[in-house]
LUMTOR-590284 format. One record per residue (C-alpha): x, y, z. Coordinates in steps of 0.25 Angstrom, whole numbers, padded with zeros to 4 digits, always signed. Each point is the difference from the previous one (the first is absolute). Layout:
<pamars>
XYZ/...
</pamars>
This chain:
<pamars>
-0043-0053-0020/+0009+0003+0011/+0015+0002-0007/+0014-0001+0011/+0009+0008-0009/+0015+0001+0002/+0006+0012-0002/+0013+0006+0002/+0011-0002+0011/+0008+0011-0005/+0002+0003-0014/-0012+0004-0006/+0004-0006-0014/-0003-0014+0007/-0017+0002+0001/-0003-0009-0011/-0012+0003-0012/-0009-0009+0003/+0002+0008+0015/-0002+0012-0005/-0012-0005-0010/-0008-0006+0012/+0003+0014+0008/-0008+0007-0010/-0011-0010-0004/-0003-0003+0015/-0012+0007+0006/+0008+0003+0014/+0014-0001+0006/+0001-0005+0014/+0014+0006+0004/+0009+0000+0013/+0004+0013-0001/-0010+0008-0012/+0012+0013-0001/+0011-0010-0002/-0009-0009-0009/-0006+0015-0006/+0014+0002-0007/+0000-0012-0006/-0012+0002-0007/+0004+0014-0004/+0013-0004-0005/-0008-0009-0010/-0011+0007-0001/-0011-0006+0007/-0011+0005+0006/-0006-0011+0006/-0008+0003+0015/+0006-0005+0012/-0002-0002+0015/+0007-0004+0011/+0003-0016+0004/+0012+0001+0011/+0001-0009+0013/-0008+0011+0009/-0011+0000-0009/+0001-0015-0006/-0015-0005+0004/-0008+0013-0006/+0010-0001-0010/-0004-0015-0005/-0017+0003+0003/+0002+0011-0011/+0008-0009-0009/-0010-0012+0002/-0011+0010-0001/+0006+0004-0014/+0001-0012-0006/-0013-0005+0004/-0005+0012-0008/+0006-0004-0013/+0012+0011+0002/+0015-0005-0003/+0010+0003+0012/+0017+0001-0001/+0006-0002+0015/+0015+0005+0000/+0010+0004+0008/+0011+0008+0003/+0009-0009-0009/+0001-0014-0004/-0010-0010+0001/-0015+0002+0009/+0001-0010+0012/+0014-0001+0001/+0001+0005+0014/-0009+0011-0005/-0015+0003-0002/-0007-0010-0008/-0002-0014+0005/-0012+0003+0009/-0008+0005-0013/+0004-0012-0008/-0004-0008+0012/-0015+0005+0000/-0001+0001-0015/+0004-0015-0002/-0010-0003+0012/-0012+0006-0008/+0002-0005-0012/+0006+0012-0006/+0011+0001-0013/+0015+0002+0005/+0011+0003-0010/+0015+0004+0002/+0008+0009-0008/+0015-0005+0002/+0011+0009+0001/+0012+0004+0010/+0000-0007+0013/+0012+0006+0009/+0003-0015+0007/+0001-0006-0013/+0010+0010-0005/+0008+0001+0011/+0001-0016+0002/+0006+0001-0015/+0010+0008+0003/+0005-0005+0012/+0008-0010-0004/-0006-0010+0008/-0008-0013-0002/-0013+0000-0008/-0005-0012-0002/-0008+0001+0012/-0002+0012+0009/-0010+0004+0011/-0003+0015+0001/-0003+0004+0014/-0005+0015+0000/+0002+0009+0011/+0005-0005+0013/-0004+0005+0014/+0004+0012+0006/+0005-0003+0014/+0012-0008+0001/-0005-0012+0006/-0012-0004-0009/+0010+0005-0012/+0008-0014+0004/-0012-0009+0002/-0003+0006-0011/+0013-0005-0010/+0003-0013+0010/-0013-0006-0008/+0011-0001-0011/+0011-0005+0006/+0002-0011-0007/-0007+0002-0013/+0007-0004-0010/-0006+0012-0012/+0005+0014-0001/-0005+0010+0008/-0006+0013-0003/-0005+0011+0011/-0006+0014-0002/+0007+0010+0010/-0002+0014+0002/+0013+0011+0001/-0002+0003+0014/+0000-0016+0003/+0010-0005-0011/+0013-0002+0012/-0009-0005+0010/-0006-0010-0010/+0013-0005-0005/+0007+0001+0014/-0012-0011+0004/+0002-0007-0014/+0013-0004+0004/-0003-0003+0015/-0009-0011-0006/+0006-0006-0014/+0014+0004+0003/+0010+0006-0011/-0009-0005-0013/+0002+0005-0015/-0010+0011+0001/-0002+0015-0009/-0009+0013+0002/-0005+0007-0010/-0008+0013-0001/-0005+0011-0011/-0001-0012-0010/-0001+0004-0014/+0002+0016+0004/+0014+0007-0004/+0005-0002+0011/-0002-0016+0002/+0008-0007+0010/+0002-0015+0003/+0012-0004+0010/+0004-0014+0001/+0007-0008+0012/-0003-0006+0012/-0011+0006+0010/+0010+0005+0010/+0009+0007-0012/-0013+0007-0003/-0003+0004+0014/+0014+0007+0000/-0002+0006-0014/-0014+0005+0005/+0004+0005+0014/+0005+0013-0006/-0006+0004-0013/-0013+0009+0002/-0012-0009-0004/-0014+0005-0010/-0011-0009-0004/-0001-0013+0003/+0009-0011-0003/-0002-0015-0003/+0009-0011+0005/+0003-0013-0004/+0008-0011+0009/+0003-0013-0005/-0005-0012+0004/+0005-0011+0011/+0010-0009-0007/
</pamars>
């Protein structure tokens, strides 16, 4: 059986038991980073054996969890935090498994878009979640133009080195929307701000930025 397991986005009271049951009952983890995912299983006492599934080592990566699970062995693919696939390691090793004929499972747990869209304040009804945007400028807006004139919330991955040039484009393109950036979700020091995109970009301009922060604009009305 090849398990996707949430695990936790910040506080490390969020990893559910039957997460931490499958960690420990599995034969292997497949993890995007096996130190970060190593203290994880210390911290509850897991000694499971890992190896390495990241984006530069994705196709060896699946050929070992394939090879596994033709053997009869159970394999847990997780991630940094949150849920496997969500623009993280996973999707590629569900893709193959389901193609063979091989059992998939999920272990549910936190999810950083879901939690963020449920504290912004915005519209959730219905809600597209868009990743990560481009890095240059110019494919960054052809980028968010293919939602001008959607009508669900937005949600957008961005990194703290691209955060102001992100929402400096978002409001090139949608205009002054309801919008919120959160980041360190469910850490001590959480922070969700509300406004409009261009109140944001002000708030964001001077403030020293860490980790990554998720954004959601509203929809067109």
């Amino acid at each position: 059986m090849l398990y996707l397991v949430a695990t936790p986005i910040g506080n490390l009271g969020d990893i559910s038991l039957r997460a931490l049951e499958t960690l420990r009952s599995v034969d292997l983890i497949a993890a995007e980073d096996t130190r970060k995912t190593g203290r994880l299983l210390k911290h509850h006492g897991i000694d499971t054996p890992q190896f390495s599934y990241h984006e530069h080592n994705e196709q060896q990566a699946v050929e070992r969890i394939v090879g596994a699970l033709r053997g009869g062995r159970s394999v847990a693919v997780v991630t940094n935090a949150g849920t496997p696939g969500i623009s993280d390691p996973g999707f590629t090793a569900v893709r193959r498994a389901v193609e063979e004929g091989l059992p998939v499972s999920a272990v549910p747990g936190p999810t950083g878009l879901i939690t963020a869209l449920i504290l912004s304040g915005l519209p959730l009804h219905s809600f597209t979640f868009r990743g990560f945007a481009p890095r240059k400028t110019a494919a960054r807006r052809r980028f968010l133009e293919v939602d001008v004139d959607s009508p669900h919330t937005l949600v957008f991955y961005e990194s703290q080195h691209r955060l102001g040039a992100f929402l400096a484009d978002a409001l090139a393109v949608y205009g002054d929307r309801p919008a919120a950036v959160a980041n360190d979700l469910t850490k001590l020091h959480e922070r969700v701000q509300r406004g409009t995109v261009g109140s944001l970009l002000e708030a964001v301009a001077d403030r020293k930025l860490l980790g990554e922060f998720i954004v959601v604009i509203g929809g067109c009305r």
